[in-house]
C-alpha positions as CSV (number, residue, x, y, z in Angstrom):
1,X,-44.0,44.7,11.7
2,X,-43.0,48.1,12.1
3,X,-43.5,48.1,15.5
4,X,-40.4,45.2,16.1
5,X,-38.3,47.0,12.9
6,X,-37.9,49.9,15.7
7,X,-36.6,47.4,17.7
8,X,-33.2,46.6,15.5
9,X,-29.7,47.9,16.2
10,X,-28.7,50.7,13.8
11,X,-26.8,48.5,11.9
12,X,-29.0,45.7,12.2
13,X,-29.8,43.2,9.3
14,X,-32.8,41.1,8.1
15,X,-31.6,37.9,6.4
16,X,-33.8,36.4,3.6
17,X,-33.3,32.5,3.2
18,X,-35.5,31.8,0.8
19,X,-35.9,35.4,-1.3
20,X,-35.6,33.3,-4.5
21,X,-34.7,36.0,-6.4
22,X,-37.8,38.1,-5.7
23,X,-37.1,40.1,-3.0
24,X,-33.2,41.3,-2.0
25,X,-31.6,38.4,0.2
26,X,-30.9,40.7,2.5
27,X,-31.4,44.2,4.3
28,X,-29.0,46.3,6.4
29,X,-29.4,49.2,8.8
30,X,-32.6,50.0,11.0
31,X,-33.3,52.8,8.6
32,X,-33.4,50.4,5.6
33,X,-35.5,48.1,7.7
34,X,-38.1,50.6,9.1
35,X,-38.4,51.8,4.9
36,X,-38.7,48.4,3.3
37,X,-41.6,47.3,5.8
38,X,-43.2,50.8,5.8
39,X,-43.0,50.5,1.8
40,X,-44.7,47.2,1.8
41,X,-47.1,47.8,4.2
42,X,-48.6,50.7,1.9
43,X,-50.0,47.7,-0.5
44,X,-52.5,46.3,2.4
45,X,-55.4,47.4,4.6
46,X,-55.7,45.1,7.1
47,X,-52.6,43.4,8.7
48,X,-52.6,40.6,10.8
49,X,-49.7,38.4,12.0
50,X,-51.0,36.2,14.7
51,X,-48.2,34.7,16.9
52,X,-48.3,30.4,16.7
53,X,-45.2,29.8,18.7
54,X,-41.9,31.4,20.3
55,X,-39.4,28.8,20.7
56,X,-36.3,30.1,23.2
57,X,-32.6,28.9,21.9
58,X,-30.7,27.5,24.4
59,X,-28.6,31.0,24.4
60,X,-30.8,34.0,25.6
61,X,-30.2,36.2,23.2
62,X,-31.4,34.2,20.5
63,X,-35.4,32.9,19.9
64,X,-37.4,31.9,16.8
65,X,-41.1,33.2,15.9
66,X,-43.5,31.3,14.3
67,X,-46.4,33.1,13.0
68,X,-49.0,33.2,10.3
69,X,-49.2,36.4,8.1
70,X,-52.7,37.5,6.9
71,X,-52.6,40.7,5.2
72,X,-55.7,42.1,2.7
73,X,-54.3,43.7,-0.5
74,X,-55.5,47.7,-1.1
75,X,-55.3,46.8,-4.8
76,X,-56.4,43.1,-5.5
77,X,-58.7,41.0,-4.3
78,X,-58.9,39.3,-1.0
79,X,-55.7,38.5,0.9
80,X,-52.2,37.4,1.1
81,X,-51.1,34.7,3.6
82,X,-48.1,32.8,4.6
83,X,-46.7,31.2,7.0
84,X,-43.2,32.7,8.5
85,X,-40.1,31.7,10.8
86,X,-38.2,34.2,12.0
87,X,-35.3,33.8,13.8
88,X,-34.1,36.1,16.7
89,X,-30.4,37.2,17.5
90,X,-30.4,40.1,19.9
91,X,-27.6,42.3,21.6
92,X,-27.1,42.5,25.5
93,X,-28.8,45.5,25.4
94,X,-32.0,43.7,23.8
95,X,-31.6,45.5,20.3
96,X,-32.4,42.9,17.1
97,X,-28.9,42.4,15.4
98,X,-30.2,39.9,13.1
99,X,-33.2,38.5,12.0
100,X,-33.5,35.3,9.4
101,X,-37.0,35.5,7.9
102,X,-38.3,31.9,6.4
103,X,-41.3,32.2,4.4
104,X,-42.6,29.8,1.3
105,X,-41.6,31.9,-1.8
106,X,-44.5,30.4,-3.8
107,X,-47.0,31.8,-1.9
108,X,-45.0,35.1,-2.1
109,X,-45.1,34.6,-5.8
110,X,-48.4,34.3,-5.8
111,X,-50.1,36.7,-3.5
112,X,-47.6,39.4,-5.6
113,X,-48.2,38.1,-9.0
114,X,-44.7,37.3,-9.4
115,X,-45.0,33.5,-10.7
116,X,-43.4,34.5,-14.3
117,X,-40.1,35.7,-12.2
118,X,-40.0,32.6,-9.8
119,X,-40.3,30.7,-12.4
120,X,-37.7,31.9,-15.0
């Protein structure tokens, strides 16, 4: 992911539907974006995100990803998966403006021992 994080406007956002309270429902600015994935992607040794679909809108500068995540924990056992929607709007000039992430939460909650907070 931080290869398409470089690809957001300065003041570009990431949009979490379905954060549930876990994660922020939201981040703004490329330099917030490039740190949050950059932070996260120090808790895995192995990343995959293997592209299932791309689905173009009707307007060009707007597509949605589908993609399974598969990333191996450096401190756990085994992996964490989930399945993800992401949602494209892009500037003229090609630069990300906004992104809407869908993921399942529970299997957030799970893969980040975080069931007690989903829960509450």
């Amino acid at each position: 992911m931080l290869g398409v994080s470089e690809l957001f406007a300065e003041d570009g956002k990431i949009v979490f539907p379905y954060h549930s309270g876990l994660f922020p429902p939201e981040t703004v600015g490329k330099k917030n974006i490039l740190e949050g994935y950059n932070n996260a992607s120090k808790n895995f040794s192995e990343v995959k995100f293997p592209i299932d679909e791309i689905m173009p809108f009707e307007d060009p500068n707007i597509v949605a990803v589908k993609f399974n995540g598969k990333l191996k924990l450096k401190n756990g056992p085994g992996y964490y998966e989930n399945d993800y929607l992401f949602i494209f709007y892009f500037a003229e000039n090609g630069e990300i403006l906004e992104a809407h992430e869908y993921f399942n939460p529970i299997d957030s909650a799970k893969g980040f021992g975080l069931m007690d907070k989903l829960c509450k």
